[in-house]
MDAnalysis code that builds the backbone (N, CA, C; Angstrom):
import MDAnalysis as mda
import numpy as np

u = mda.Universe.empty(348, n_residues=116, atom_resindex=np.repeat(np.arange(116), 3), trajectory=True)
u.add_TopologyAttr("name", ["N", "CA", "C"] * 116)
u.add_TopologyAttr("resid", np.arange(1, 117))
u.add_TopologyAttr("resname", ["UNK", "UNK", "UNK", "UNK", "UNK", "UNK", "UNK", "UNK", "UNK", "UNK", "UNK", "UNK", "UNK", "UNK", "UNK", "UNK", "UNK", "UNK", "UNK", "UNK", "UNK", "UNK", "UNK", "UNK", "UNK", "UNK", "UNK", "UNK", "UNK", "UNK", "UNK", "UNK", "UNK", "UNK", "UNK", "UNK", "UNK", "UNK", "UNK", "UNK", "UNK", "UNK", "UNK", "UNK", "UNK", "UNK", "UNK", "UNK", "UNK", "UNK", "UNK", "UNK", "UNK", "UNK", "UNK", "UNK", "UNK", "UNK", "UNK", "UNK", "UNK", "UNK", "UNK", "UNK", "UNK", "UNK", "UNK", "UNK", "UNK", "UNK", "UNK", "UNK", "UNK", "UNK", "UNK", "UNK", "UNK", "UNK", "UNK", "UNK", "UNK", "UNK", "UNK", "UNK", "UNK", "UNK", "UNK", "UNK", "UNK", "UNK", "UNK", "UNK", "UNK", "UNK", "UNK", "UNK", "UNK", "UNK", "UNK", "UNK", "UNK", "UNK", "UNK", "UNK", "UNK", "UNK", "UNK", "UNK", "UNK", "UNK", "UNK", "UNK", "UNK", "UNK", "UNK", "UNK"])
u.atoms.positions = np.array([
    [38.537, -67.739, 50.065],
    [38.575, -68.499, 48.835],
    [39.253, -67.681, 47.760],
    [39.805, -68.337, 46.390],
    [40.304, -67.418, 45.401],
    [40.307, -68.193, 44.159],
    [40.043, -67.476, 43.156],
    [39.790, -68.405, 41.963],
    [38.605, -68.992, 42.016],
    [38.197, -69.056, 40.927],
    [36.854, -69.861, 40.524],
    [36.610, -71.328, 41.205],
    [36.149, -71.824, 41.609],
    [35.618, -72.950, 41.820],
    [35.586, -74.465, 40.416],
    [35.770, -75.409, 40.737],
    [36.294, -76.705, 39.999],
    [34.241, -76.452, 39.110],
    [34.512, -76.667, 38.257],
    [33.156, -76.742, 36.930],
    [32.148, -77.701, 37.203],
    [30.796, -77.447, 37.632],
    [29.900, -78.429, 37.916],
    [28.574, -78.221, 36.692],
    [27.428, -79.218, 36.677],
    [26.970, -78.971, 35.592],
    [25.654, -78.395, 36.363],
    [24.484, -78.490, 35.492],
    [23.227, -77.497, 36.016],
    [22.610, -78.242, 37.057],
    [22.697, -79.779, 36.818],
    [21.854, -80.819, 37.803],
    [22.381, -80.373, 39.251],
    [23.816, -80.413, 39.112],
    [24.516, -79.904, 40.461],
    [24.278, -78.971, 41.203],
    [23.823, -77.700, 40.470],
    [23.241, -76.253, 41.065],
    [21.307, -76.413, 41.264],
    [20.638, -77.505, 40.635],
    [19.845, -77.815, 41.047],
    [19.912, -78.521, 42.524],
    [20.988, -79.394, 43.003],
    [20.748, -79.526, 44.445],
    [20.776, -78.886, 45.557],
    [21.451, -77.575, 45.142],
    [21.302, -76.483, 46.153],
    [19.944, -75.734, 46.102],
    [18.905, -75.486, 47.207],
    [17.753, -75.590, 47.508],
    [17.918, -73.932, 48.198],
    [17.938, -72.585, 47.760],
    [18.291, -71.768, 47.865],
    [16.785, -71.232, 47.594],
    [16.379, -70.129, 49.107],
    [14.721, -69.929, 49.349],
    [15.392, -68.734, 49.562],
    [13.901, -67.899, 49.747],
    [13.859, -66.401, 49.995],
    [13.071, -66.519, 51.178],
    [13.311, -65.814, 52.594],
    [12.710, -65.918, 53.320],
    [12.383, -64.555, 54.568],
    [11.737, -64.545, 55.265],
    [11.886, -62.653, 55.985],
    [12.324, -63.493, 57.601],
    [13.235, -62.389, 57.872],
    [13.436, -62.734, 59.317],
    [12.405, -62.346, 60.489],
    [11.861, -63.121, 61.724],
    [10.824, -62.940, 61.896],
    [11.323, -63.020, 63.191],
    [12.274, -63.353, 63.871],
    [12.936, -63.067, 65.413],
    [14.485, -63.296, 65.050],
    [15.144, -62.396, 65.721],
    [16.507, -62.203, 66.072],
    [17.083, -61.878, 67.482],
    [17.728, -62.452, 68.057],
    [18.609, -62.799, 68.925],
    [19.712, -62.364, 69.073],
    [20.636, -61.787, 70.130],
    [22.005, -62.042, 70.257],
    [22.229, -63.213, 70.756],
    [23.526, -63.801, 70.303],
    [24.186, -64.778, 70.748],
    [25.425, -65.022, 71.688],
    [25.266, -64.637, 73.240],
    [26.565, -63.825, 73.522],
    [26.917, -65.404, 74.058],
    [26.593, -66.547, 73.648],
    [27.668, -68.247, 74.510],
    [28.463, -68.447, 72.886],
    [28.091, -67.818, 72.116],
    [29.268, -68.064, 70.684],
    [30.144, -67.955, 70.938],
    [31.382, -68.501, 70.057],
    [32.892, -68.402, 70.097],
    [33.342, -67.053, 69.710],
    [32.452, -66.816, 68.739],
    [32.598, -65.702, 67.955],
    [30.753, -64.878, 68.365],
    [31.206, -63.791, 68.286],
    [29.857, -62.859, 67.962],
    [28.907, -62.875, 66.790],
    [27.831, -63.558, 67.516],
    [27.034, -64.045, 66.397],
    [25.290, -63.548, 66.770],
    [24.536, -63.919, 65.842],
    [22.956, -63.605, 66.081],
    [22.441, -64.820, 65.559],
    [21.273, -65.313, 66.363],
    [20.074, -66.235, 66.179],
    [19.224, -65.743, 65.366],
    [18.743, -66.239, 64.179],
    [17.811, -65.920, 63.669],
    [16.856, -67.009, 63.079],
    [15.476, -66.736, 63.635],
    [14.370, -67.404, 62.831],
    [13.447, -66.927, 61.398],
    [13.725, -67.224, 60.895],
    [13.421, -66.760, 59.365],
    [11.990, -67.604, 58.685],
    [11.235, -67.403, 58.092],
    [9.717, -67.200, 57.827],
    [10.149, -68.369, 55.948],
    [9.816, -69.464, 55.876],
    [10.279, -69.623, 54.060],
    [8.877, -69.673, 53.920],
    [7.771, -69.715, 54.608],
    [6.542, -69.748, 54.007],
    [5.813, -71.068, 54.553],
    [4.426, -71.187, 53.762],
    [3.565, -72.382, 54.195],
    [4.100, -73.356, 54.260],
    [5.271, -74.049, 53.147],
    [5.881, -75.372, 52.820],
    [6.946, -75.698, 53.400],
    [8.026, -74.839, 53.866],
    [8.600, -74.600, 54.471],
    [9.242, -74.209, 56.190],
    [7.826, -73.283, 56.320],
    [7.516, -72.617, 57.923],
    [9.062, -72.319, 58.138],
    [8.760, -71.635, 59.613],
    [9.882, -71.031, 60.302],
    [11.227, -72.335, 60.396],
    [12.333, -71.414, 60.055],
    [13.616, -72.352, 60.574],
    [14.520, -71.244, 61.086],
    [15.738, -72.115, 62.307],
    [16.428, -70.997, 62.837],
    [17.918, -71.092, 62.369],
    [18.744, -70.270, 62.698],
    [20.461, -70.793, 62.550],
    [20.954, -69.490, 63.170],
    [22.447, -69.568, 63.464],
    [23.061, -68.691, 63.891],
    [24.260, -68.081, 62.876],
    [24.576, -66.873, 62.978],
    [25.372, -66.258, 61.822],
    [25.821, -64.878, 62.689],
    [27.511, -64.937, 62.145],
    [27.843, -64.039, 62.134],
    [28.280, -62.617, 61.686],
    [27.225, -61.880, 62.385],
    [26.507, -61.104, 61.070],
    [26.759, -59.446, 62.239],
    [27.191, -59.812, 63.244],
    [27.165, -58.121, 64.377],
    [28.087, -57.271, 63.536],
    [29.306, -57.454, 62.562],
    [30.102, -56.196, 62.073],
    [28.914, -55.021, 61.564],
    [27.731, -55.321, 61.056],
    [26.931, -54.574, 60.187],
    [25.283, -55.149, 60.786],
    [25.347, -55.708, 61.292],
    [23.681, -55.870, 61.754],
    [23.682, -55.862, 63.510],
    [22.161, -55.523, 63.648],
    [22.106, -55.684, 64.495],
    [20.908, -56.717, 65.271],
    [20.400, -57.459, 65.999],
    [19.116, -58.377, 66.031],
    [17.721, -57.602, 65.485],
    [17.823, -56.381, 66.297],
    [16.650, -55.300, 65.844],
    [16.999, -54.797, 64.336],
    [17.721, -54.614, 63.387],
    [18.022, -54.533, 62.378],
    [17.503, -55.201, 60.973],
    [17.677, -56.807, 61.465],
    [17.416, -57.747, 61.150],
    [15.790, -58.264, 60.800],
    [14.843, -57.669, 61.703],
    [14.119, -58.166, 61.955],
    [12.731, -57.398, 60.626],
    [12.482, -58.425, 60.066],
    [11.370, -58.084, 58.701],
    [12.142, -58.183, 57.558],
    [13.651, -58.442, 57.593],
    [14.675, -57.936, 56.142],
    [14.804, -59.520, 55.939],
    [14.357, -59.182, 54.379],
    [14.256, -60.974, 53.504],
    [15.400, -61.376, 53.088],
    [16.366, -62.535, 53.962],
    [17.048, -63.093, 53.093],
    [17.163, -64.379, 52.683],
    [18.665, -64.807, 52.092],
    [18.580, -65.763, 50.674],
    [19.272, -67.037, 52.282],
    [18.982, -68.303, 51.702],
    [18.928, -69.332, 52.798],
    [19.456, -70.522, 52.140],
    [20.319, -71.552, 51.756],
    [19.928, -72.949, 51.681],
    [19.069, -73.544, 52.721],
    [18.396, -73.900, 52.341],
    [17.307, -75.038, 53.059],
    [16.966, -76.344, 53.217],
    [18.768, -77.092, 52.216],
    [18.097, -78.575, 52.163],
    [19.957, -79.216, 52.742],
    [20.466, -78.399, 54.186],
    [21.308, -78.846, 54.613],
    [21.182, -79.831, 55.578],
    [21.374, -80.612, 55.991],
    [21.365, -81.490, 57.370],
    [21.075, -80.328, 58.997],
    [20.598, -80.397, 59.179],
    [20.405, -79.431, 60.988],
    [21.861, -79.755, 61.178],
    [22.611, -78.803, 61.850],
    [23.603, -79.219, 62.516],
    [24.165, -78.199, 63.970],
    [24.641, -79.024, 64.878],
    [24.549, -78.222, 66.211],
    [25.463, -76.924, 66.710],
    [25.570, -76.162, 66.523],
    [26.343, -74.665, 66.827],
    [26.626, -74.326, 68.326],
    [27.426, -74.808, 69.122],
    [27.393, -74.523, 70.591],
    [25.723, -75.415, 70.578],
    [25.779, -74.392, 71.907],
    [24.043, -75.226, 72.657],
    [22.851, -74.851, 71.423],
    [22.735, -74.592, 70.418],
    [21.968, -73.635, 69.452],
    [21.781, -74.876, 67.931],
    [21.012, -75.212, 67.695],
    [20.952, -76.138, 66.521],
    [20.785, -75.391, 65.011],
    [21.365, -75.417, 64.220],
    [21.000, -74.795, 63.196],
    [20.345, -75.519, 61.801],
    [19.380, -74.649, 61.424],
    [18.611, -75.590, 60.123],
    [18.034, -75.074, 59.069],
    [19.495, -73.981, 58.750],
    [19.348, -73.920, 57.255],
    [20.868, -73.119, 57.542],
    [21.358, -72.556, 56.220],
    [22.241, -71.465, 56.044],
    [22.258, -70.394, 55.864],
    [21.920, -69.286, 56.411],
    [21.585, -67.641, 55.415],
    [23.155, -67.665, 54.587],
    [23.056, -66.616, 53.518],
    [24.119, -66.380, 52.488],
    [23.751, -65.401, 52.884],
    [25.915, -65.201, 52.202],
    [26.170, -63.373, 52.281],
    [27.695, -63.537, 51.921],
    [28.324, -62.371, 51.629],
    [29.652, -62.398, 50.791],
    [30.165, -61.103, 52.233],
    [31.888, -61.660, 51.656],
    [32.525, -60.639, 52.836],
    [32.876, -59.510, 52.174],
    [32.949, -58.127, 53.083],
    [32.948, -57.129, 52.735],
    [35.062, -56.722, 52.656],
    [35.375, -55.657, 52.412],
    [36.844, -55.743, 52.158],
    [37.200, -56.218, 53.457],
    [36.803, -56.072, 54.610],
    [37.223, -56.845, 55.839],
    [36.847, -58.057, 56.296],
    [36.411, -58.412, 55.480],
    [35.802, -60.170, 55.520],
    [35.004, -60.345, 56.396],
    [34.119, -59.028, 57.135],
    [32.769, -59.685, 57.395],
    [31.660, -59.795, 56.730],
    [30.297, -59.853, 57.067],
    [29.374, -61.463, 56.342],
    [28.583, -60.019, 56.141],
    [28.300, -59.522, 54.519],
    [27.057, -58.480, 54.197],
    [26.177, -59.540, 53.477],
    [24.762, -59.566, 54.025],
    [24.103, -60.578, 53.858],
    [23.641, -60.393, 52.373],
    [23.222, -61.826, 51.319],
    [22.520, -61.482, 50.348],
    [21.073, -61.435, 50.419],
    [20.363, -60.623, 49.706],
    [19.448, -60.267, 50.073],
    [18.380, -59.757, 48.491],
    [17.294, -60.398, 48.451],
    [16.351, -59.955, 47.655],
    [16.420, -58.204, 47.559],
    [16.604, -57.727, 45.930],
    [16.186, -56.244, 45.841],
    [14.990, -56.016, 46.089],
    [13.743, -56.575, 45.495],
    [12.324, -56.295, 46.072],
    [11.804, -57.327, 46.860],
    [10.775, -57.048, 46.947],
    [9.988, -58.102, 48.522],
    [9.396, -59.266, 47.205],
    [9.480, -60.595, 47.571],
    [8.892, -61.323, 47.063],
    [8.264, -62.496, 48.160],
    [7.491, -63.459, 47.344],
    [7.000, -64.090, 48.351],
    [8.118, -65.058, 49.309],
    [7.586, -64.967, 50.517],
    [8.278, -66.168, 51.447],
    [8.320, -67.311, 50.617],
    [9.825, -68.179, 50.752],
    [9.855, -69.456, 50.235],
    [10.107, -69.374, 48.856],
    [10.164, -68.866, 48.190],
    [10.575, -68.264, 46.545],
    [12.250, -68.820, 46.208],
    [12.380, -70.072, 45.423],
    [13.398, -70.395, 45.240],
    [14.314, -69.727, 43.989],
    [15.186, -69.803, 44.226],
    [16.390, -69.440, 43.332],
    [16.266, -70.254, 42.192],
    [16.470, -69.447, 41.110],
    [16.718, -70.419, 40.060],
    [17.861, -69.001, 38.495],
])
């Protein structure tokens, strides 16, 4: 991407549903197109466990992964990834080589803790 993005107002950034959540199983994914990891992530009581796949091996590893809280949309449609269904998004920005450094809470807060 480059350049700012077209101007939306606050209601708009209210529909993005952006949780804090801890990863609670990780996976390799070796039937991906690309090298990727499964992860089930924890948003809490209201929420519970959801999984998705991300490509995330330049800098993580499944065992890596596993207890480290990150940032999620949570109010996407499930949608199917190879044989693997996914049902939410983790976020993360690319590093100078454009792979995925995840975003991630500085301190521990509770599971399910939305963005605002």
């Amino acid at each position: 991407m480059s350049g700012p993005s077209e101007t939306i107002g606050f209601d708009d950034f209210l529909k993005v549903d952006v949780r804090a959540g801890t990863v609670v199983r990780a996976e390799a994914y070796p039937e991906a197109r690309k090298p990727a990891i499964k992860l089930w992530v924890d948003f809490g009581d209201e929420l519970g466990v959801r999984k998705t796949s991300a490509q995330l091996t330049d800098h993580y590893t499944p065992e890596s992964l596993l207890g480290r809280q990150v940032a999620a949309v949570v109010n996407f449609p499930a949608k199917q990834i190879g044989k693997f269904m996914s049902e939410m998004l983790v976020l993360g920005f690319p590093d100078a080589r454009g792979a995925v450094v995840l975003l991630t809470p500085d301190k521990a807060i509770p599971n399910g803790g939305r963005l605002f």
